[in-house]
N, C-alpha and C positions, 0 to 999 in steps of 0.2 A: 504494500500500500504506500500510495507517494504520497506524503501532506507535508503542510507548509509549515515549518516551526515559528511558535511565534511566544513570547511571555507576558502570562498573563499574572491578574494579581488576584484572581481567583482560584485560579489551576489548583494550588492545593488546595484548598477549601471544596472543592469539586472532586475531587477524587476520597476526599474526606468521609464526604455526604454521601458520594456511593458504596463507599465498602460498608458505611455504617449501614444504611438503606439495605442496602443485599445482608449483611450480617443480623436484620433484624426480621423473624416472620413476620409474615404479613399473607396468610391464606386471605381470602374473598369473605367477610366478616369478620375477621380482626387487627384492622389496620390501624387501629388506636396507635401502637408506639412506633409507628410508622408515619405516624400523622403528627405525632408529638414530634420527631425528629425534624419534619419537613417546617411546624413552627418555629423550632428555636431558630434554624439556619433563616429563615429570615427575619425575626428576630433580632439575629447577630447583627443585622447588615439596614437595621433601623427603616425595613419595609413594615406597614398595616400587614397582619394577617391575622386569620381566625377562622375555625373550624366548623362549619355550618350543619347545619341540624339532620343531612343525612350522613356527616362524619367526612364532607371533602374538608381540602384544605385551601382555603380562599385566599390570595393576595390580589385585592384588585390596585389596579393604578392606570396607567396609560392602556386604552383599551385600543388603540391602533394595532394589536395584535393580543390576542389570547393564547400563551400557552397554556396545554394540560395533556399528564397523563395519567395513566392509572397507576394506582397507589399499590393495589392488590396484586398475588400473585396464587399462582396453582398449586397445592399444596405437594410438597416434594422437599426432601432434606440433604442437600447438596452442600459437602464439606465448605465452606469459605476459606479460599485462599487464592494470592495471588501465585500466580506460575507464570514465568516464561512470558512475562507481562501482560497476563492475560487474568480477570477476577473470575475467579467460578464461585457458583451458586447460584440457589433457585431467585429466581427474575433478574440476577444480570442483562439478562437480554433482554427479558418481558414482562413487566417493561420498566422493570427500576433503574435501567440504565439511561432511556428516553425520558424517564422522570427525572432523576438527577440532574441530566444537561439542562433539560426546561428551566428547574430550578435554577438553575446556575445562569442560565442564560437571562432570567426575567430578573434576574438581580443586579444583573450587571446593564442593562439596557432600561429596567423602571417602566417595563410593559405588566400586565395582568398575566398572572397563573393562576391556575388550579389543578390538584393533585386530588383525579375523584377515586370513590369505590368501587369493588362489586363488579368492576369490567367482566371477571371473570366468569360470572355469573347472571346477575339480571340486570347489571349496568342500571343500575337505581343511584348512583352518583351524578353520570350525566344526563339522566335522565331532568333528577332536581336539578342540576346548573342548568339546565334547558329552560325551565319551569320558573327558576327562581330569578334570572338575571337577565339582564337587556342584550341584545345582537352585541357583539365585537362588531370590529370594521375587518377584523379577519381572522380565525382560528387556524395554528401549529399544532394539531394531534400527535403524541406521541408513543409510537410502537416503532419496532424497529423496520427497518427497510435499509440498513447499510449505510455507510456517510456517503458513499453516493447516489445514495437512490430517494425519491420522492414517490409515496403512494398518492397515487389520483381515486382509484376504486377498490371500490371493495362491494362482493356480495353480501344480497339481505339474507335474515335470519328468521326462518319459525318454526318452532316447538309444539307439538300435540301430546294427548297421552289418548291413546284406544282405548277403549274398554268395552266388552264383551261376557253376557253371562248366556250358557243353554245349559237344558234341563241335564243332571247327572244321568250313567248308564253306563251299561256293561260296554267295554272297551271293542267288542266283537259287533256290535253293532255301526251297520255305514254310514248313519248320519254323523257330520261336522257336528263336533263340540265347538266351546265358544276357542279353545288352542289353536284349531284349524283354520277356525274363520276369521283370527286376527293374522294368522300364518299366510290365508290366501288373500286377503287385503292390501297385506304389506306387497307381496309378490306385484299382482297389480299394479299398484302405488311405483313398484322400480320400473316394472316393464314401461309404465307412460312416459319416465323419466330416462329412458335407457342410456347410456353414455353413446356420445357419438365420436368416434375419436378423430376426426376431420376439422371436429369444432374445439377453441383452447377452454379450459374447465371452466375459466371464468363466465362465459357464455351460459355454463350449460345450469343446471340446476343437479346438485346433489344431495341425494337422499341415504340417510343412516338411522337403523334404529339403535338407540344407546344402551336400552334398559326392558327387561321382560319382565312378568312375572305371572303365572300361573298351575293348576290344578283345579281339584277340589275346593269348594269352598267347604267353610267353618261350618255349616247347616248340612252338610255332606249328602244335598239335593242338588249342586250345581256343580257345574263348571264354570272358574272363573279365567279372562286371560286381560291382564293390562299390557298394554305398550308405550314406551315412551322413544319419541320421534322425532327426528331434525330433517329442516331441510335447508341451503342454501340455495340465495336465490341471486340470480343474474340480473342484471341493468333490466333486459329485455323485458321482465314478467312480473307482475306486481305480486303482495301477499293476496290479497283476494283469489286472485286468479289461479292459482297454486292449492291454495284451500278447496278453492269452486270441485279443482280436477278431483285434487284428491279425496273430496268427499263423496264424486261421482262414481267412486269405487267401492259404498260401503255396500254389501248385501245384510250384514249384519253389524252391530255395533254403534257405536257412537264415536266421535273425536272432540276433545274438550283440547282446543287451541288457546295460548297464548297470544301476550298481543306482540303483532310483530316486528321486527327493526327491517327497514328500508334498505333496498340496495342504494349505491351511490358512484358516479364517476363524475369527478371535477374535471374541470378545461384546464389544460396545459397553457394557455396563455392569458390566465390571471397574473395578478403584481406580485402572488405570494408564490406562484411555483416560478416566475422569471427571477423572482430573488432568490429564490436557493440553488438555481439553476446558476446565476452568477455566483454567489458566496462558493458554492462546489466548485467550479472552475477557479476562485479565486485559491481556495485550499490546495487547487494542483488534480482534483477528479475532473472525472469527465460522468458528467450529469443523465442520470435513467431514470427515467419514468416508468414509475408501475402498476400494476393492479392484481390484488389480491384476492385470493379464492377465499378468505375467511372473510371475518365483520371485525367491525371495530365501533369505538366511541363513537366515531366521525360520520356514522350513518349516520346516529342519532343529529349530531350539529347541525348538518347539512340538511333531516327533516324539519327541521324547528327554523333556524337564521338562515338568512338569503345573504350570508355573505362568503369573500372566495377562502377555500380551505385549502389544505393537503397533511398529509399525516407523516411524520420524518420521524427519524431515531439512531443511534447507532447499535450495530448488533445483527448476526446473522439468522432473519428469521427463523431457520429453518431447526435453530434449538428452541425454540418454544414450546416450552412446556417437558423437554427432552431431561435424562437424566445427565448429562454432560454440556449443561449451559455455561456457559462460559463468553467474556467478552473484552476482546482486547483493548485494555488501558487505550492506547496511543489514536486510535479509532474512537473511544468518548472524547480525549481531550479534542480532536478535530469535529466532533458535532457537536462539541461548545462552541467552538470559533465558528463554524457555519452559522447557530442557530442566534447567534449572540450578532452577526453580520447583517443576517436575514432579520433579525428584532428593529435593527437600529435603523434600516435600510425603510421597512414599515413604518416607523414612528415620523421618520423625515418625510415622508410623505413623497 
């Protein structure tokens, strides 16, 4: 990796706040001394902060940009240490290390952060920052995408859980129990969505079930069968329309739906991807544009504010959530200098 050396008078303080960050859990529900951390460090540095009633952490001030990322991470116990100038442990990469920079960057430039909860889970963090505060003039989402890369999209998200009861009965009998009929639902449910491999994933719509659960019930006069269900969704197809298909397959059952997160693809030629497209070039990269097959916060942004986003971070996605997360030092300290570039670049207008 080629980057630009430059000295800063945060740099320690930034590497400080990450290892501490990474060295402290924080699964999706208990981000309290994680949150406590992210006050004191600004705090230190005589920024307004304060921790708002669904547990993010709030510093507003110049709102010519918004950064935020998620606080939370996935539950996994990955030794902390540095090696070979690289920090392991669980959310180095995802995304306590794109939190860290944030932080580091909105202190050093006097723009708004927030460091929400729960990403990992029901994103009820950005949900309420949605709910609770006025448009920025622009949000910096942080998850990782590599110090040279900027996400533009990402697929939407929806969640069901099946549920199916028929009458108990000897096992030799033909008729479908309610096992069978959540079993040929699902079947169904793939085949509408079949993979087509012409087309790149993000297009397409992907379907997984996560979670099973059946037998006999407790009255041991039925069969019971739950399922629980995901599907991503591409730009192309809205939630409704997804719901519509996949309900057009129940013969039996029911599907109790969640509400759902939005797909999203931003325009590469707003002010906020030409600035990082510069700051990158200015650090010595050369600038990619991406789009992700998962979701993130920035659905949610981008369904609520009509102003221009993209989501940046240092760290190579493709440990997320991995047992061997890990992310090299010299790669954060250069998505400080980009994001801290890209802050000041926005605030000037």
């Amino acid at each position: 990796m080629s980057t630009k050396s430059k000295t800063r008078t945060t740099e320690t303080n930034a590497r400080e706040l990450l290892v501490d960050l990474v060295s402290t859990p924080s699964p999706s529900g208990q981000e309290a001394d994680a949150a406590a951390l992210l006050v004191a460090f600004f705090e230190v540095h005589d920024r307004e902060v304060y921790v708002d009633d669904a547990g993010n952490v709030r510093a507003p001030a110049d709102d010519s940009v918004l950064l935020t990322s998620h606080i939370d991470t996935v539950p996994g116990n990955i030794p902390v240490e540095i090696r070979d100038g690289e920090l392991w442990g669980r959310g180095s990469v995802d995304a306590t290390g794109p939190l860290a920079a944030m932080a580091t960057a909105a202190v050093e430039t006097g723009v708004s952060f927030a460091g929400v909860v729960e990403e990992e889970t029901t994103s009820s963090g950005a949900r309420f920052l949605c709910e609770d505060r006025t448009e920025p003039d622009a949000v910096v989402n942080g998850e990782p995408s590599g110090w040279e890369g900027i996400t533009l999209g990402y697929r939407g998200f929806l969640d069901g859980t099946y549920v199916a009861t028929s009458e108990s009965g000897h096992s030799s009998r033909p008729d479908m129990n309610a096992i069978e009929e959540a079993m040929d639902w699902w079947q169904k449910v793939e085949n509408a969505f079949e993979a087509d491999e012409w087309r790149p994933i993000f297009e397409q719509v992907t379907t997984k079930p996560v979670g099973f659960d059946g037998g006999l019930g407790a009255d041991g006069l039925s069969v019971e069968a739950t399922m629980e269900v995901q599907f991503r969704i591409p730009p192309a197809l809205s939630a409704d329309e997804l719901r519509e298909l996949a309900d057009s397959k129940l013969v039996e059952g029911t599907v109790h739906w969640e509400k759902p997160i939005p797909p999203v693809m931003e325009s590469p030629r707003t002010e906020v991807a030409r600035a990082f497209r510069v700051a990158i070039r200015g650090a010595g990269g050369s600038p990619r544009l991406l789009r992700k097959t998962g979701t993130s916060d920035m659905n949610l942004y981008a369904d609520t504010w009509d102003c221009p986003m993209v989501t940046y971070g240092p760290g190579n996605s493709d440990l997320d959530h991995a047992p061997d997360e890990h992310l090299p030092l010299d790669e954060f300290d250069t998505s400080v200098e980009i994001l801290t570039d890209v802050a000041r670049t926005l605030a000037d207008g």
